[in-house]
C-alpha positions in Angstrom: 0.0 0.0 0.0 1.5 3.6 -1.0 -1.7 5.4 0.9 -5.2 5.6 2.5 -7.4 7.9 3.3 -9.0 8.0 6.4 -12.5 9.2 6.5 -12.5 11.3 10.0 -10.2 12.1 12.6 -11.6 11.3 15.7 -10.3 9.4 18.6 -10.6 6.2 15.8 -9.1 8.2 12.8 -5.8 8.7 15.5 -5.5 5.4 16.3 -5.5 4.3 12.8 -2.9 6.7 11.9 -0.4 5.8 15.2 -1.0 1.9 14.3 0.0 2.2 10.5 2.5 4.8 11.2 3.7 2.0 13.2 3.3 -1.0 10.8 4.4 0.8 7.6 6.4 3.8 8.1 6.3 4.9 5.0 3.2 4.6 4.1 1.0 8.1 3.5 -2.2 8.7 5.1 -4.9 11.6 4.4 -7.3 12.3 6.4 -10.5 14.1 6.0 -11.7 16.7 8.5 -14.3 19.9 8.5 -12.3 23.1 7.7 -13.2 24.3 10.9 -11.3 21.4 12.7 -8.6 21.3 10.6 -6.0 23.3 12.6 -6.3 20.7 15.6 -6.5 17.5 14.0 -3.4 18.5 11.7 -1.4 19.4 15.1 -2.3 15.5 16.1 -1.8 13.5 13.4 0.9 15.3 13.1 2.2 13.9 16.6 1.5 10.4 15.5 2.9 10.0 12.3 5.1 13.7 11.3 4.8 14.3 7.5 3.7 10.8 6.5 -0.1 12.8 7.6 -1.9 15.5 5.8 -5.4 17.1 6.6 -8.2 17.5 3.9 -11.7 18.4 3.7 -12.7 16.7 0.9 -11.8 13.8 -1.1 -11.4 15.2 -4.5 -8.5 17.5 -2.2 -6.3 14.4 -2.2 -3.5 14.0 -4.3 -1.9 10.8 -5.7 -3.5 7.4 -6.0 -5.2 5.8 -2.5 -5.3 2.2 -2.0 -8.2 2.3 0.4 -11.0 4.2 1.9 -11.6 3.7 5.8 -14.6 5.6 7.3 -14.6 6.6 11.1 -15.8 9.7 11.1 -19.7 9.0 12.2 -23.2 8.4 10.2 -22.3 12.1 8.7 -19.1 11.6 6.8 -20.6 8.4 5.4 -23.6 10.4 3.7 -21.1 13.2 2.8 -17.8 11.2 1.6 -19.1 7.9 1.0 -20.1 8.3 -2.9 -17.3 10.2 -3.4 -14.8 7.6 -2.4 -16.2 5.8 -4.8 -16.5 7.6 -7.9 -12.8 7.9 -7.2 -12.8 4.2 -7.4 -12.0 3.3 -3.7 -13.4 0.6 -2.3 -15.0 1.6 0.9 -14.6 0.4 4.4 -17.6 1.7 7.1 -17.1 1.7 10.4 -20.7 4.0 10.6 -22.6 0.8 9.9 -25.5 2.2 11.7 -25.9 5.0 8.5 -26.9 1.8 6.2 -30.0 2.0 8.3 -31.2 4.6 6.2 -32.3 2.5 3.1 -32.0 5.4 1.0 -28.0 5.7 1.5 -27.4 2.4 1.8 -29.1 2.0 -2.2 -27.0 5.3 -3.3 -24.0 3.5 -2.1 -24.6 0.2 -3.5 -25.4 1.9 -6.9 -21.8 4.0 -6.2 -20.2 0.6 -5.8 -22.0 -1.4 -9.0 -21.4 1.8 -11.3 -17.2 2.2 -10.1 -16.6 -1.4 -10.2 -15.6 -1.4 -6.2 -16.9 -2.6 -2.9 -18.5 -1.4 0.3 -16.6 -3.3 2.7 -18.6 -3.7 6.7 -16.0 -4.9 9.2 -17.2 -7.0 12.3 -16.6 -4.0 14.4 -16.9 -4.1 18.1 -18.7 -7.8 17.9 -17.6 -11.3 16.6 -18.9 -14.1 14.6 -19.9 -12.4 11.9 -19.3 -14.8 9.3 -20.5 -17.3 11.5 -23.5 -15.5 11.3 -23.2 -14.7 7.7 -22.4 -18.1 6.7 -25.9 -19.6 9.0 -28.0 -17.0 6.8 -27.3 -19.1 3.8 -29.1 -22.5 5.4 -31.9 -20.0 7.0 -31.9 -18.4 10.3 -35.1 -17.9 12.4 -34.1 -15.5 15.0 -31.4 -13.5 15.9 -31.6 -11.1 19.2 -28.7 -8.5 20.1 -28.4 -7.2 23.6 -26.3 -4.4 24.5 -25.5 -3.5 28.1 -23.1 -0.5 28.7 -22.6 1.8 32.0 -24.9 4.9 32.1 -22.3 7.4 31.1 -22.1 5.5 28.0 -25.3 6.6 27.1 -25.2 10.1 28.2 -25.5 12.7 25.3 -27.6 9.7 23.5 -31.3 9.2 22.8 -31.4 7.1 26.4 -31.4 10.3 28.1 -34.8 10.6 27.1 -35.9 7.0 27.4 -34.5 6.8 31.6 -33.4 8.9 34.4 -28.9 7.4 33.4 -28.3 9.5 37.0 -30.7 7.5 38.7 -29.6 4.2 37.7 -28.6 1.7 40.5 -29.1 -1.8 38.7 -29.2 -3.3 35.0 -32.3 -1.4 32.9 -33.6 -2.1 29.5 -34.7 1.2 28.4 -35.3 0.6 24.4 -36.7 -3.1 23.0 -37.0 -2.6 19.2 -35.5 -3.8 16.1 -32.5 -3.0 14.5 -33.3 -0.2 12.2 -34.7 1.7 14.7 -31.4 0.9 17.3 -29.4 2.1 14.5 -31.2 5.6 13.6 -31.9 6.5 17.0 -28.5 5.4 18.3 -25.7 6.8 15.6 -22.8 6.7 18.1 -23.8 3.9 20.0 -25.6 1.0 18.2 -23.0 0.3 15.2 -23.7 -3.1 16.1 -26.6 -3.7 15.5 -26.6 -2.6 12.2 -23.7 -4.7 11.6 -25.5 -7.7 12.7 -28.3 -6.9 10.9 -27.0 -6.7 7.7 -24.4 -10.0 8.0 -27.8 -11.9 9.2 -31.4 -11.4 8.7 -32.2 -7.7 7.7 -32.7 -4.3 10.5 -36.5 -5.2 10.3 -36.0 -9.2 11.6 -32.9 -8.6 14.2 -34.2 -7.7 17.8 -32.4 -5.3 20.1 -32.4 -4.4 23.6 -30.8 -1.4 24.7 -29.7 -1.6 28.6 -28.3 0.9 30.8 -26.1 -1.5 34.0 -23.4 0.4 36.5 -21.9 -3.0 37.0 -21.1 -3.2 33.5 -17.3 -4.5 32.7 -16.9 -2.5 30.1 -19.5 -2.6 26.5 -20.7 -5.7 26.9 -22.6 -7.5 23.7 -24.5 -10.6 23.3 -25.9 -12.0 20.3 -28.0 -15.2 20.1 -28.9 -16.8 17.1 -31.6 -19.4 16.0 -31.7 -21.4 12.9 -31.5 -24.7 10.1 -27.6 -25.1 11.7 -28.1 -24.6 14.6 -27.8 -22.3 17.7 -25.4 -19.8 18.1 -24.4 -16.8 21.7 -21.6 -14.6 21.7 -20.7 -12.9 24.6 -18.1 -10.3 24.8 -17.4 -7.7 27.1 -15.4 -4.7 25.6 -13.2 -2.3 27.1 -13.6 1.7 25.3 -12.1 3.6 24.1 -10.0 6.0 26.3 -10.9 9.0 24.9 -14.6 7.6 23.4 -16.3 5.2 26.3 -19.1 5.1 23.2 -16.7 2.9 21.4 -15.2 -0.6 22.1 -11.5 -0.7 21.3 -12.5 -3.7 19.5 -14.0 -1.5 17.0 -10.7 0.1 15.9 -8.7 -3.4 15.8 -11.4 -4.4 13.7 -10.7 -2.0 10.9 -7.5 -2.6 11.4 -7.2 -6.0 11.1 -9.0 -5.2 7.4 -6.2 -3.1 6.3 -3.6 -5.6 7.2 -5.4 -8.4 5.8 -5.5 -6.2 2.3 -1.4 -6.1 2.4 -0.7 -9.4 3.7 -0.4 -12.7 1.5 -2.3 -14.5 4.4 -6.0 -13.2 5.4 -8.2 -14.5 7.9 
């Protein structure tokens, strides 16, 4: 790989560019950032990686040929940047899975895909089995529930400060039982996963969610159970956050990660 470009420049976006820094010294990196942001995130990519890093607002702004597209800059860059990496014949990587929720930009990127001749790429994210899951879907699945239990600051600045009194909280609550699309569009920081899940399975509308809210918590903890012609399937997995993000899993950054390796490496898994 000569270069990527990085789709956001969040606490994500930095750990990207401090791992491949890392990995491939050489390698160049753009990110993309609102004008008005620039200025800072310049100063730290700049700390992570020196001169291998350069800030841009938009994609048609980046000079040189890119290797790969990696999107971690929320459900906004996606409807804003997505289409664009395209037509510039990247294939996209989505960390924002919860934006394909929104059928209408999930069929403009599709079409941005078919008509460039590349591919919209969904990591696992913060959850695994995935192509456990995937693979079941082809024999026929009947069920497949998601339940997500983080502590209440998690939650703060969400949707679930609406829902429940997070301040009040003193034991495990469900505050939101739903389905997947509507997990997604009401949660955009928070319920990545179950839009992943959704679309490696049975479909947002099928995919039951439960949203809970416990201070015992040990870290983002995830469970997915699954019903179907091969079986049964649970995953458990309890996530630590971010450090500078307790809305996302660290799991979610070695996810994407682990993409970009496999695309450079003879071996992928």
């Amino acid at each position: 790989m000569q270069q990527v470009l990085i789709v956001g420049a969040g606490a994500i976006g930095a750990y990207l560019v401090r791992e491949l820094h890392a990995a491939w010294p050489q390698l160049r990196m753009a990110c993309l950032e609102r004008p008005e942001f620039a200025a800072a995130a310049r100063e730290r990519m700049r700390s992570l990686a020196g001169d291998r890093v350069e800030i841009y607002a938009r994609v048609a702004e980046v000079p040189g040929e890119i290797d790969l597209a990696i999107e971690c800059g929320g459900h906004a860059a996606v409807n804003q940047h997505g289409v664009e990496c395209m037509d510039r014949k990247l294939d996209l990587l989505v960390a924002s899975t919860g934006s394909l929720a929104d059928q209408a930009l999930y069929d403009k990127l599709v079409a941005g895909a078919k008509r460039n001749g590349v591919k919209l790429l969904i990591p696992a994210g913060a959850v695994a089995g995935m192509d456990g899951l995937a693979a079941a879907r082809l024999a026929g699945i009947d069920r497949v529930r998601y339940t997500s239990r983080k502590l209440p600051l998690a939650w703060k600045g969400t949707h679930a400060e609406t829902l429940v009194k997070l301040d009040e909280i003193r034991e495990a609550t469900e505050f939101l039982h739903c389905d997947a699309r509507q997990a997604a569009t009401l949660f955009p920081q928070n319920a990545n996963v179950a839009a992943t899940i959704a679309l490696a399975g049975i479909g947002f509308e099928r995919t039951e969610v439960s949203l809970n809210a416990d201070p015992q918590a040990q870290g983002n903890t995830h469970l997915i159970e699954v019903e179907g012609a091969c079986g049964q399937m649970r995953f458990e997995l309890r996530n630590k956050p971010f450090a500078d993000n307790p809305k996302t899993s660290m799991l979610a950054g070695l996810s994407l990660l682990r993409v970009i390796r496999n695309r450079a490496e003879a071996v992928q898994v």
